[in-house]
N, C-alpha and C positions, 0 to 999 in steps of 0.2 A: 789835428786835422790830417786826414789821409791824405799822401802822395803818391798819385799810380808811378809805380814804373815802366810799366809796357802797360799797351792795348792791343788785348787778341783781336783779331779780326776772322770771322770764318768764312772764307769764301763760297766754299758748300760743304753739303753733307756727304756726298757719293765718294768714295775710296775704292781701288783696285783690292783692297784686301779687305778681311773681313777680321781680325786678331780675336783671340778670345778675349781677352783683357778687357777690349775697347770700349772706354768710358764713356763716347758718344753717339755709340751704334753704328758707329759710319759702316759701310759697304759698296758693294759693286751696284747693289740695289736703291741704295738711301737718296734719296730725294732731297732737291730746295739750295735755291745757291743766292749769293746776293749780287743783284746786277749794278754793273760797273757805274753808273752814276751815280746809284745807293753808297757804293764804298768812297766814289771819291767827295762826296757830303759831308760823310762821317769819317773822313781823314782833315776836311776841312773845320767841322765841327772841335775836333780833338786838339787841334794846336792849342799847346799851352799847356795841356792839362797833363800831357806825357809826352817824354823825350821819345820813345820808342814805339813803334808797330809793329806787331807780328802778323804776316799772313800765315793760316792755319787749316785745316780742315779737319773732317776728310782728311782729302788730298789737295792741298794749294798747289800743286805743280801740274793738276791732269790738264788742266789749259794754259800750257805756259804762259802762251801771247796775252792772257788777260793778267795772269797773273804779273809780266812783265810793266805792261800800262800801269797795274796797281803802283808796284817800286817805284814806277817812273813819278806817278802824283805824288805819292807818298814822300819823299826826293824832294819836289817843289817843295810842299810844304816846311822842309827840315826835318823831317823825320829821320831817325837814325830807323832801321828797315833789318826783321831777320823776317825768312820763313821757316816752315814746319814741313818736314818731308819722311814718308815711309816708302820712298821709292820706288813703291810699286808703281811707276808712270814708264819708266824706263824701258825702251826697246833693245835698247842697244850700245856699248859702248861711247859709241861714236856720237848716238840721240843722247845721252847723258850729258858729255863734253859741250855739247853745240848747248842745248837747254842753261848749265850751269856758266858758260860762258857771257851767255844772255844776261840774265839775271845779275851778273857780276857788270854787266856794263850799263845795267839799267841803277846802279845803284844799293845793289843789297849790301849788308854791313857782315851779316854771320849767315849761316845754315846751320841747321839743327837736324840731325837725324834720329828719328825713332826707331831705338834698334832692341830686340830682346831677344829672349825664349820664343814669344807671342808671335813675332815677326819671323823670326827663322821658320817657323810650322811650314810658310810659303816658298822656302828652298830659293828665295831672293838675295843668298850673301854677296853673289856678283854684282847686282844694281847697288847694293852699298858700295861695295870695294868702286865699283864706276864713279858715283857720284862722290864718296870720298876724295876719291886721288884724284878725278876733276877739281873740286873743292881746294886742295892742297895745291894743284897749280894753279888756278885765277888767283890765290893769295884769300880765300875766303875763309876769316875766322869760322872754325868747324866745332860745333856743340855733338856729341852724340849721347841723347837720354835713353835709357833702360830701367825698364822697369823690371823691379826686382822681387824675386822670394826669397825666404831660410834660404831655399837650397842656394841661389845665388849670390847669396849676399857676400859672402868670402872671395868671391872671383874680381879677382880684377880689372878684365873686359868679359864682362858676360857673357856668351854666345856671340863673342865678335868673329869673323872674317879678316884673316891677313891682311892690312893695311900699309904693311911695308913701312916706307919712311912717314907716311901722315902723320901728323900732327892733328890733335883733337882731345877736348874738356868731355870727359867723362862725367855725367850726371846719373848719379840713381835716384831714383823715386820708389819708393814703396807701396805694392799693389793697392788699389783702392778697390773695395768689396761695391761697385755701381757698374751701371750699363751690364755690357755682357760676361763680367769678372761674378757679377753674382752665380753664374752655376760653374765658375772655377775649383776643383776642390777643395777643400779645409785646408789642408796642410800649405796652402800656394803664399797664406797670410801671417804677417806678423798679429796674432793676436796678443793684445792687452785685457787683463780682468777687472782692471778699474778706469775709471772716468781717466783717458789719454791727456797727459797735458804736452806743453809746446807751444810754439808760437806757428802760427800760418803764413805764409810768405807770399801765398799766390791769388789772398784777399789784396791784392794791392796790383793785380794784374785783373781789369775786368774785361769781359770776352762780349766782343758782336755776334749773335750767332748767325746761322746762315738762314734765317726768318726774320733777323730785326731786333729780335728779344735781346736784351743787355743783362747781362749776368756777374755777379761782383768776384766770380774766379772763374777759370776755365775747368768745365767739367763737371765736379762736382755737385756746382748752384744748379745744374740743370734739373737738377733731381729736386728741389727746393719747390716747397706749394707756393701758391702764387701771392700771399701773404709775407712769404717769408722776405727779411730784409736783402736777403742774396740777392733776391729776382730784384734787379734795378729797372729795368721800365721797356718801354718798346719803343726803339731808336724811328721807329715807321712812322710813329702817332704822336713823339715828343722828342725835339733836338736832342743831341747827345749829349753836347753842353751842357745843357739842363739836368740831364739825368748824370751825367757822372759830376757835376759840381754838387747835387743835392748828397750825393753819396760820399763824396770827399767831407761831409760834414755827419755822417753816422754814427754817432759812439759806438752803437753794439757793433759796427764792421771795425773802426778802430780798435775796439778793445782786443776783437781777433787777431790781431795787425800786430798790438801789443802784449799781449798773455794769451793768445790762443783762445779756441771754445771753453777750456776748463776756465778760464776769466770769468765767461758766462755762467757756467756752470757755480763757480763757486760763489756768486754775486746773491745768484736765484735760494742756493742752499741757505746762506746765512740772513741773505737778509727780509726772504720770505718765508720761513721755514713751514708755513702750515699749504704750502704749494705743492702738491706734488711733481717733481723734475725727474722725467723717466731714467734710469738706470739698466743698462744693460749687463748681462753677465760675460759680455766679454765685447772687444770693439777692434774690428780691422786698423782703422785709424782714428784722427781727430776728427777726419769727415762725419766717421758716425755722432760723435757728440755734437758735431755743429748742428747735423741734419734732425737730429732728436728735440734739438732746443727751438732751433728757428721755424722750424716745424708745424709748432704750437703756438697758437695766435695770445693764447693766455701765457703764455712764456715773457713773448716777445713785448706784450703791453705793460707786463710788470716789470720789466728790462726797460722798457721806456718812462715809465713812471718813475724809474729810481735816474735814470740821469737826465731827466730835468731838473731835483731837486739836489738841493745843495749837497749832501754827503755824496750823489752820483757823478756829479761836476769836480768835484774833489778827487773823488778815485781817478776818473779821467787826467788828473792833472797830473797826479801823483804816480799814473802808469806810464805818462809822457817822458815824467822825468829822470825817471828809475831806466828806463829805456836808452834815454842819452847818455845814463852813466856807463851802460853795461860795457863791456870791454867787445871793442869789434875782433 
């Protein structure tokens, strides 16, 4: 059975920037945000089910003051609390400090910043360095994610900004070819020529988006037809409860949790062989083989037909266990 460890939450869609990269379309233009009685529902619905909330967007900090109230529920309920920030909200030195001082006494645990290639295009390294070294005096664990090419894969701090004394967890992520990444160039991707294997880590992170719709990762599911088991359900029309406890019991989201999409992949290969299972000639990431499988509704029912029955329940046990052994 699956264990979320965070739940995204997405405030809204609308972002001061526009990155190329950006996996969710957000922009200065994007539309649709979730109102603050909607979130603190679905912060009450969540207890229990995960230690963690992420506020995300877009941009979670274009309205501090809401997004302040958010930490503050989120708090009542025991939530341990990070958000999601590309800085682009920042006027000013001074508005940075007063904003991340806030937030630190409303309760936030980290901040995350989104920093890259994609982000520099906007000549924003001061609004980091701001909100950095804000971050470093409230004493607030500082995550910074960048998202990576070839070309940056070797660097250290990517396209970072002099941070001085900061202190801060370097995370890379490797491009995903969705959203506005598809008319990124060739060369921007790690391409693979056969079926990617791996395990997925962020099926165990599911995202509220800024419409209600609940998605079993942030980003990627969004791409996901409405069959697919990613699309978990509409937080609007069914408790949250409901939809992430029915999904804490999904083998094909588990399996991904446990051996990645190639799990899927290679389940479909052996033990339907007269199915056709699409093959691409080459794949940015595992997203492509997720999104290839889950995709197709004939995929997904022959994937559900084999763990109901006994040899499917068996694999499931046996990837359970394999998994406890593995050395952390």
């Amino acid at each position: 059975m699956i264990t979320y460890s965070v739940l995204g939450i997405m405030l809204r869609k609308k972002c001061p920037l526009a990155c190329a990269h950006c996996i969710t379309d957000s922009s200065p233009q994007a539309e649709g945000m979730l109102e603050e009685s909607f979130v603190f529902s679905v912060l009450e619905e969540a207890v229990g089910l995960t230690p963690v909330v992420s506020f995300t967007g877009g941009e979670a900090f274009l309205n501090s003051e809401i997004l302040i109230r958010c930490i503050l529920k989120a708090k009542e309920f025991g939530f341990k609390v990070t958000a999601v920030t590309g800085c682009g909200w920042v006027r000013t030195e001074k508005h940075a400090f007063s904003v991340i001082e806030a937030v630190k006494k409303a309760g936030l645990d980290r901040l995350c910043i989104s920093w890259d290639q994609y982000h520099l295009a906007f000549k924003n390294g001061w609004k980091l360095q701001a909100v950095a070294k804000a971050a470093w005096q409230w004493q607030i664990p500082l995550v910074i994610r960048s998202v990576i090419t070839p070309l940056s894969y070797n660097e250290k701090d990517p396209f970072l900004p002099d941070l001085g004394e900061v202190q801060y967890h370097l995370e890379k992520v490797p491009l995903i070819k969705l959203g506005r990444a598809n008319a990124l160039p060739e060369e921007d991707f790690f391409w693979e020529y056969s079926p990617p294997t791996g395990v997925c880590v962020v099926i165990l992170s599911p995202v509220v988006e800024y419409d209600g719709r609940v998605f079993a990762c942030c980003g990627p599911s969004h791409y996901a037809s409405h069959y697919s088991p990613l699309v978990l359900g509409d937080a609007r029309k069914t408790s949250l409860r409901e939809i992430l406890s029915k999904a804490k019991e999904d083998p094909i989201l588990e399996i991904i949790a446990l051996l990645g999409p190639y799990g899927l992949f290679r389940i479909l290969k052996d033990r339907f062989p007269l199915i056709n299972v699409p093959e691409r000639a080459r794949y940015s990431s595992i997203c492509d083989l997720c999104m290839d499988i889950l995709n197709e509704p004939q995929l997904v029912e022959k994937l559900r037909e084999y763990f109901v029955g006994k040899d499917g329940k068996s694999f499931l046990v046996a990837s359970r266990m394999m998994e406890k052994i593995q050395p952390s």
